[in-house]
N, C-alpha and C positions, 0 to 999 in steps of 0.2 A: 634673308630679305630685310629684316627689320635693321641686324646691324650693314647690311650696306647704307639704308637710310643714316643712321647713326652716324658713321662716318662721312657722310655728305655731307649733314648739319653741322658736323664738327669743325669739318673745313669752311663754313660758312662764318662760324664763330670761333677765333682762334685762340687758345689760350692770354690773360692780359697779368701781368706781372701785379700784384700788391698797391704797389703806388699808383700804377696805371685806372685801376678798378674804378668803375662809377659809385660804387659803395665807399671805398677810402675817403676815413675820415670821418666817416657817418656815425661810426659804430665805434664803444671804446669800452675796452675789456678789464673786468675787476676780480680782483679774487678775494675773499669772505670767508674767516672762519668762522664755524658753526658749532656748536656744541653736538653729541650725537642723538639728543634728545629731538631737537630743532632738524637735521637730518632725516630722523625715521618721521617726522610727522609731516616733512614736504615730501620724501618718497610714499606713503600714503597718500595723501593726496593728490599726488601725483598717477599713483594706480589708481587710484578711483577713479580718476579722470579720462585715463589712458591717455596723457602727456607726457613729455620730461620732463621733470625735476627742475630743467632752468626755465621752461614753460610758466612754470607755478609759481616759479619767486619773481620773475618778469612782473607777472599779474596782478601778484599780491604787491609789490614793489610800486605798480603803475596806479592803482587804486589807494592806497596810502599815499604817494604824492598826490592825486587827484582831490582825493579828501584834505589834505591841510593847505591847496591850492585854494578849495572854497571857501575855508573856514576863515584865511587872511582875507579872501576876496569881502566876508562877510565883515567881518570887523574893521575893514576899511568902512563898509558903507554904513555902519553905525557911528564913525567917527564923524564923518559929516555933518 
């Protein structure tokens, strides 16, 4: 039963090629080496978390830029 539903929905929403995709373009993929020290301390924290590992560097990534976003924001409004 569950997969005839599956297969209905599927036909509902049909495969969209790459370019096609409402995501294309949004997203744009990097690759980063690491030392294996830098490695074992995102896998750690990554199981602590129960995330993945790109999880963790996303985050800490998004909060490091969020951090030197305010601190220019600050040092602007002291220049005033």
């Amino acid at each position: 039963m569950r997969l005839q539903r599956w297969h209905r929905a599927a036909k509902m929403f049909p495969p969209t090629s790459p370019t096609s995709s409402p995501w294309s373009g949004r997203f744009a993929g990097s690759t980063v080496d690491l030392t294996e020290g830098m490695l074992r301390e995102l896998d750690h924290r990554a199981a602590r978390l129960n995330v993945s590992r790109q999880a963790v560097i996303k985050t800490m990534l998004r909060q490091v830029l969020d951090e030197g976003r305010g601190r220019r924001a600050t040092s602007k409004k002291k220049a005033d």
